[in-house]
C-alpha positions as CSV (number, residue, x, y, z in Angstrom):
1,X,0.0,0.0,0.0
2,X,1.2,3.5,-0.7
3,X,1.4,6.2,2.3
4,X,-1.4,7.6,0.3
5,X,-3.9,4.5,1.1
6,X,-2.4,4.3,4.4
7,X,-3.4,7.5,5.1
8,X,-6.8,7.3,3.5
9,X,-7.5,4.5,5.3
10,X,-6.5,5.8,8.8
11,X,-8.4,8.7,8.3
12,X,-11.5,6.8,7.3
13,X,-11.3,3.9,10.1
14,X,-10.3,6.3,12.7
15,X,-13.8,8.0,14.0
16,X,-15.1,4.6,15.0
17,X,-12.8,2.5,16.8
18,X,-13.0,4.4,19.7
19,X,-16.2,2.9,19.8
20,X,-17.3,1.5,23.3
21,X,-18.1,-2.5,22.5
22,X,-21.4,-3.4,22.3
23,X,-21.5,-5.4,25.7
24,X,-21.3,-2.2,26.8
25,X,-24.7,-1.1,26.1
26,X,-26.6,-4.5,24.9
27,X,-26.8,-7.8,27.1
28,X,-25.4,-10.1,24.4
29,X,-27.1,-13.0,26.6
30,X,-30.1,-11.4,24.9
31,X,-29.2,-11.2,21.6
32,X,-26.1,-13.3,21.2
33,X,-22.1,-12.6,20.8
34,X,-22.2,-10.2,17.9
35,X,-19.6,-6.8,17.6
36,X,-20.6,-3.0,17.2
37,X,-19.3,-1.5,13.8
38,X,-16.3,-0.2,15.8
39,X,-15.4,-3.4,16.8
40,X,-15.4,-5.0,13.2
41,X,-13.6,-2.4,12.1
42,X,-11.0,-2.8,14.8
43,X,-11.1,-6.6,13.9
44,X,-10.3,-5.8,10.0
45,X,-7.8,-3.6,10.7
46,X,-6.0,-6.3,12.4
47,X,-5.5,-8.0,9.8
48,X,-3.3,-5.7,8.5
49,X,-0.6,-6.8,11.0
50,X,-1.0,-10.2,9.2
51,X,0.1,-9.6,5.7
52,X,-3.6,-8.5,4.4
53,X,-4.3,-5.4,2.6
54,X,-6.9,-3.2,3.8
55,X,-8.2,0.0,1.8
56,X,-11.2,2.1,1.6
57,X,-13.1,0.5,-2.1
58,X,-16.2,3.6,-1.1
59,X,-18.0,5.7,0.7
60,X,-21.5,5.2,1.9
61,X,-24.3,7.5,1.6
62,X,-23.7,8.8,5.1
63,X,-19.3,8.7,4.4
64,X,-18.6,5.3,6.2
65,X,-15.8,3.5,4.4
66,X,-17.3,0.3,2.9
67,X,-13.8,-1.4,3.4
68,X,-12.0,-4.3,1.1
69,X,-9.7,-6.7,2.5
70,X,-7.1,-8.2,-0.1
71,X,-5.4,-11.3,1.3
72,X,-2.8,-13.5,-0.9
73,X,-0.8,-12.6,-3.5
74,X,-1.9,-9.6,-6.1
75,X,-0.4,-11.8,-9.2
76,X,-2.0,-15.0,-8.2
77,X,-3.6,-16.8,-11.1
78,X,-7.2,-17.7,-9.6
79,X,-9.2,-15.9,-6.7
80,X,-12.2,-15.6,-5.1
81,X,-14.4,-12.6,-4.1
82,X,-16.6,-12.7,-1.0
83,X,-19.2,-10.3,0.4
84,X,-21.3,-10.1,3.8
85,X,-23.1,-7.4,5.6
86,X,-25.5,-6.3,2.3
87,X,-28.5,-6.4,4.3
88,X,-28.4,-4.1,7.6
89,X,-29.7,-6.8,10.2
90,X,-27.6,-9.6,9.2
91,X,-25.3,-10.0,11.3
92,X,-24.1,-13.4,11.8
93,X,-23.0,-13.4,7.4
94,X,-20.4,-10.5,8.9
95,X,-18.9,-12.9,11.4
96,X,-19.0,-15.7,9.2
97,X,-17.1,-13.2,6.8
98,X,-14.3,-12.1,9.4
99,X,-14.0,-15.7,10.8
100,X,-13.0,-17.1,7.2
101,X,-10.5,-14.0,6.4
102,X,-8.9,-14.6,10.0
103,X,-8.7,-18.5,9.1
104,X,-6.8,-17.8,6.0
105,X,-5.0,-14.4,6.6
106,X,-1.6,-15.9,7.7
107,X,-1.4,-18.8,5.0
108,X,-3.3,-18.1,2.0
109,X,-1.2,-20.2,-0.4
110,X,-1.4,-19.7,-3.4
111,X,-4.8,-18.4,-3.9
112,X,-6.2,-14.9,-3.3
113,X,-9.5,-13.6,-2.1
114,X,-10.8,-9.8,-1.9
115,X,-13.6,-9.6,0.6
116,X,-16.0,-7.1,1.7
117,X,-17.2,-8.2,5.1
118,X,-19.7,-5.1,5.9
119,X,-21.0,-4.4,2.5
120,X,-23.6,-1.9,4.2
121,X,-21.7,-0.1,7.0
122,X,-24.6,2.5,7.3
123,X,-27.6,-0.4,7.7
124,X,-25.4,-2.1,10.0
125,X,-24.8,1.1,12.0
126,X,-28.4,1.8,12.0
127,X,-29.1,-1.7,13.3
128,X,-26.5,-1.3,16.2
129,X,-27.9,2.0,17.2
130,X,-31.9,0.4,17.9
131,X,-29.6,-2.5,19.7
132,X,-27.7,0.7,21.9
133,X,-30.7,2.7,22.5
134,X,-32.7,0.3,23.9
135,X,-35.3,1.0,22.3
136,X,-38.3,-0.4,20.0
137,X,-36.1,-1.9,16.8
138,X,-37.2,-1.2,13.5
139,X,-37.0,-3.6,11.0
140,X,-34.2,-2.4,8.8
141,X,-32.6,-4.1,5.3
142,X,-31.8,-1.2,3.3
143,X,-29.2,1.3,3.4
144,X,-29.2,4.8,4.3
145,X,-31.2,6.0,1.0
146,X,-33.9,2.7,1.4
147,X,-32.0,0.7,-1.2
148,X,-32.1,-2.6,-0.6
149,X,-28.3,-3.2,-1.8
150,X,-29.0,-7.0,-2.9
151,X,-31.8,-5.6,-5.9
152,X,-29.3,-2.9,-7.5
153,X,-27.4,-5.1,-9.1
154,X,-27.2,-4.4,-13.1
155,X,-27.8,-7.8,-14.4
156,X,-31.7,-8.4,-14.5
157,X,-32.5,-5.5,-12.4
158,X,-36.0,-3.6,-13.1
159,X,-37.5,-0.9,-11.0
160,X,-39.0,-1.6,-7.7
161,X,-42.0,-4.2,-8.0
162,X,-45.1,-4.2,-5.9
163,X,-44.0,-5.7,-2.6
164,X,-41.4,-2.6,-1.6
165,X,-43.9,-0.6,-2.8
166,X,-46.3,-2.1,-0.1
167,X,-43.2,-2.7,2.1
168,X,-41.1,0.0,1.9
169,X,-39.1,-0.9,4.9
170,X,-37.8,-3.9,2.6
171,X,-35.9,-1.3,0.4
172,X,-36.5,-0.5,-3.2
173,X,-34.0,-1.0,-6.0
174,X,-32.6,1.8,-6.6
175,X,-33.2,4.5,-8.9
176,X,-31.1,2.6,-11.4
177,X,-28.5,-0.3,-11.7
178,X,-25.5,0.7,-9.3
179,X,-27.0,3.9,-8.1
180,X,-25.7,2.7,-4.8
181,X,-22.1,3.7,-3.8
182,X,-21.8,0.4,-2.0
183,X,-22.7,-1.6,-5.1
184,X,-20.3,0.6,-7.5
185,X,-17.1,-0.1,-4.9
186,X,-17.5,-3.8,-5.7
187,X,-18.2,-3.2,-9.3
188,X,-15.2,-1.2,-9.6
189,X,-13.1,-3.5,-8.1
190,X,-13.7,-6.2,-10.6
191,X,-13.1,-4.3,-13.4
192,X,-9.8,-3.1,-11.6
193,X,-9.0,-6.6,-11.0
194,X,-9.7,-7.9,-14.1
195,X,-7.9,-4.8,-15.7
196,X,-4.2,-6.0,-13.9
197,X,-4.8,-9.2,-15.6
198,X,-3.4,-11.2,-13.1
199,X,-5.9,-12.5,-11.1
200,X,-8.9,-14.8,-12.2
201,X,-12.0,-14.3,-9.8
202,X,-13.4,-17.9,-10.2
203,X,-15.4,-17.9,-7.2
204,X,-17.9,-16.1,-5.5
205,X,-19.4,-16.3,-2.1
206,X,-22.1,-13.8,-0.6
207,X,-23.3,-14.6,3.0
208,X,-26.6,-12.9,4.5
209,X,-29.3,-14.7,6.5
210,X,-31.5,-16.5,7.7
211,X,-33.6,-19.7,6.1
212,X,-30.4,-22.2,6.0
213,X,-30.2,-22.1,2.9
214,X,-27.6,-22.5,-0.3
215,X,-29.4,-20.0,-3.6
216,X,-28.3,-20.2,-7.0
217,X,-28.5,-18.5,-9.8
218,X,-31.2,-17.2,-10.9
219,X,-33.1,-14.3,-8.7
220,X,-34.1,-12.3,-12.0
221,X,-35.3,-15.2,-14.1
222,X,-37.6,-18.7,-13.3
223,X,-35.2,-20.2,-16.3
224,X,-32.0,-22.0,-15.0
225,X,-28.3,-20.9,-16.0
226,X,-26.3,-23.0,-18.3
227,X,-24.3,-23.5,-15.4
228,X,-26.7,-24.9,-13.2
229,X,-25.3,-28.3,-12.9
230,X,-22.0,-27.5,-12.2
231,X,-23.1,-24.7,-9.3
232,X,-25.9,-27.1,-8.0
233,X,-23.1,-29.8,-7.3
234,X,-20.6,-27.3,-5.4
235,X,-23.1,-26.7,-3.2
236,X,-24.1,-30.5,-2.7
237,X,-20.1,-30.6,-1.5
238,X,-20.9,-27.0,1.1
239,X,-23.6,-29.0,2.2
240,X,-21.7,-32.2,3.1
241,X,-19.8,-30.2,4.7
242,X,-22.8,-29.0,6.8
243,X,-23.8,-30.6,10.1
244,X,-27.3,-28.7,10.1
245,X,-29.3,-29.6,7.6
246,X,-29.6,-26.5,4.3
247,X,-31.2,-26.6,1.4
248,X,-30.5,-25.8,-2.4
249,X,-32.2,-23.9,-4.5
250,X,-32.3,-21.2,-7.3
251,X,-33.2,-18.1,-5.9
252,X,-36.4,-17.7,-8.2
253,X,-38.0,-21.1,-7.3
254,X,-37.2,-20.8,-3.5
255,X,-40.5,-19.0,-2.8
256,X,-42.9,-19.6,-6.2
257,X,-43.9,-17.0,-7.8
258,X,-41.3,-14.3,-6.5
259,X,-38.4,-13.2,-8.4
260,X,-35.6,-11.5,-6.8
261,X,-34.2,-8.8,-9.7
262,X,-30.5,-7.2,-9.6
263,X,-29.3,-10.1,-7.2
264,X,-25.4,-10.6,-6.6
265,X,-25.8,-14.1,-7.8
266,X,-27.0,-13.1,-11.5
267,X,-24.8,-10.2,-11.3
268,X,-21.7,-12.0,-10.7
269,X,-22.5,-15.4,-12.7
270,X,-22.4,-12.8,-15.5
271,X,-19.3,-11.3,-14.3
272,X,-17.8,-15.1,-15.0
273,X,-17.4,-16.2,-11.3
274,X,-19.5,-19.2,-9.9
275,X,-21.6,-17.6,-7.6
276,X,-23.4,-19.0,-4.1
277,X,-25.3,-16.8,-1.5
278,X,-25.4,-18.6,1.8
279,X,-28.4,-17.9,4.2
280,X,-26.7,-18.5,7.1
281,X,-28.6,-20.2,10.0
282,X,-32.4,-20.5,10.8
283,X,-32.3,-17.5,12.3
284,X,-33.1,-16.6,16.3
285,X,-36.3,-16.8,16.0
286,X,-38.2,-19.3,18.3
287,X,-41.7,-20.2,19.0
288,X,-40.8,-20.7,22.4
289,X,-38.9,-17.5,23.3
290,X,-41.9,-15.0,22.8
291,X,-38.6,-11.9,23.1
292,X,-37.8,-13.0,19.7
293,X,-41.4,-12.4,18.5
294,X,-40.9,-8.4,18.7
295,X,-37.4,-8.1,18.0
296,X,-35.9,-8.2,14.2
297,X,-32.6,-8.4,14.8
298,X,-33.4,-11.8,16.3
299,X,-35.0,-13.1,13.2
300,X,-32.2,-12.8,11.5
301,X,-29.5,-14.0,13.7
302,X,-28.7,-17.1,15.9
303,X,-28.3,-16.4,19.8
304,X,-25.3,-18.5,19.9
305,X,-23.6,-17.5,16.8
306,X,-20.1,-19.0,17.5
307,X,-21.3,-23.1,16.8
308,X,-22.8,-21.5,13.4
309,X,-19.6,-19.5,12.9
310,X,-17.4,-22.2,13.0
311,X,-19.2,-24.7,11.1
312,X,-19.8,-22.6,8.4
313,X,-16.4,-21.1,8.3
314,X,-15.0,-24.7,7.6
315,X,-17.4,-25.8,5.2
316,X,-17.0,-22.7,3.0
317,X,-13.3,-22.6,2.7
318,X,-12.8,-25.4,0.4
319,X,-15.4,-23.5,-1.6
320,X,-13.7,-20.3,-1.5
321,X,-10.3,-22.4,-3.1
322,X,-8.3,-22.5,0.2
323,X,-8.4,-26.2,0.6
324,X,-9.8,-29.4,-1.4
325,X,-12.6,-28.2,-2.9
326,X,-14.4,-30.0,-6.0
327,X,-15.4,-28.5,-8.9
């Protein structure tokens, strides 16, 4: 990194890790063992001291960085891109994200990934703010203009449907493809990647929540991709891996009838990678706990992350290329 980045990144890291943790604030026996936006931060940046590269791709809406992590070498041959944090209330994808970067940071062979583990650093604030305050949460998915991140994608996105329109609070799609800033930091940095030539981005792994789930491409169309056999049996191989039980399915036939346009999935199929969105967990909501009934952030995320962590971390880094992983 140049003394530029370094100090680009200093600046833009340093108004929130004097952050107070959130056990501070939030009894985590409530709502599990998760880390304030301060905290991740810290936690990326530490990397650093472990041979990663960590610069600023963006800047939200509301100036947070939206930070990229580069760990292997920059002239490697084959790579793999991962994302997390896209929606604002998943939280457990983000520790998933950070547990497989910390796995691989000090021995990434000869492989590469670039990751962004908190895709939507101002939803994720937002989130952690309700979980501070004490107060009622709203339910909260979109970033800080209403965009839900995971619709402004530019392959098969189309204007909001009906459903945001009658649910706002799930986010519209943007006033066109990559209107976000979020979305255009990842976009850039394939084209950047691709650009240098070295490195081929063969993989792609995107990890929200909750449903337990493995979804393939396609969100935007009920047809299935050319590719479909091929991505269908890498996720039968995750799955093995898998001590809970997930399913597989393409994104459009998981709930009939509703298509998910401008996904990450079609986008990055597209983009020649072979895609897989992880729904991470069942979620922490229970029929027996009635606290979960009336608090979102527990729909979306496990109270004891750290069994789900772990499994998932192990099962997804063969996928990812750092390991055996079958093709």
């Amino acid at each position: 990194m140049s003394a530029d980045d370094l100090a680009a990144l200093a600046d833009a890291i340093a108004p929130f890790l004097d952050d107070p943790p959130l056990r501070d604030d939030v009894d985590l026996t409530r709502i599990g063992r998760y880390r304030g936006f301060g905290e991740v931060v810290g936690a990326i940046a530490a990397l650093r001291d472990r041979g990663a590269r960590v610069t600023v791709a963006g800047r939200s809406h509301e100036g947070a960085p939206v930070l990229r992590v580069d760990i292997g070498d920059v002239r490697a041959s084959s790579g793999s891109l991962m994302i997390a944090g896209t929606h604002a209330m998943e939280w457990i994808g983000v520790e998933v994200a950070l547990a497989i970067l910390d796995a691989i940071a000090d021995e990434p062979g000869d492989r590469r990934i670039v990751a962004f583990p908190v895709l939507n650093p101002d939803g994720y604030r937002r989130a952690e703010r309700d979980l501070r305050s004490g107060r009622k949460m709203r339910y909260s998915r979109a970033n800080a203009r209403g965009v839900d991140l995971n619709r402004n994608w530019p392959t098969h996105w189309a204007p909001t449907g009906l459903i945001p329109r009658v649910l706002p609070l799930l986010g519209s799609a943007g006033s066109h493809p990559a209107s976000e800033p979020e979305i255009r930091a990842v976009l850039d940095t394939i084209l950047e990647v691709k650009e240098a030539g070295h490195t081929r981005l063969e993989r792609a792994l995107s990890l929200h929540s909750f449903g337990a789930v493995l979804l393939l491409p396609y969100g935007g169309r009920w047809a299935l991709p050319p590719e479909h056999p091929r991505l269908h049996a890498m996720a039968r191989e995750v799955r093995r891996a898998l001590r809970k039980r997930y399913g597989i399915r393409s994104v459009a036939r998981w709930v009939p009838g509703f298509f998910a346009h401008g996904m990450e999935v079609d986008h990055l199929l597209h983009e020649g990678m072979s895609p897989l969105l992880v729904e991470c967990s069942r979620g922490g909501l229970s029929f027996f706990d009635p606290s979960s009934w009336v608090v979102p952030f527990r729909w979306y995320n496990p109270p004891r992350p750290v069994r789900h962590v772990t499994e998932l971390q192990h099962a997804l880094l063969p996928f990812l290329g750092f390991g055996h992983a079958s093709e």
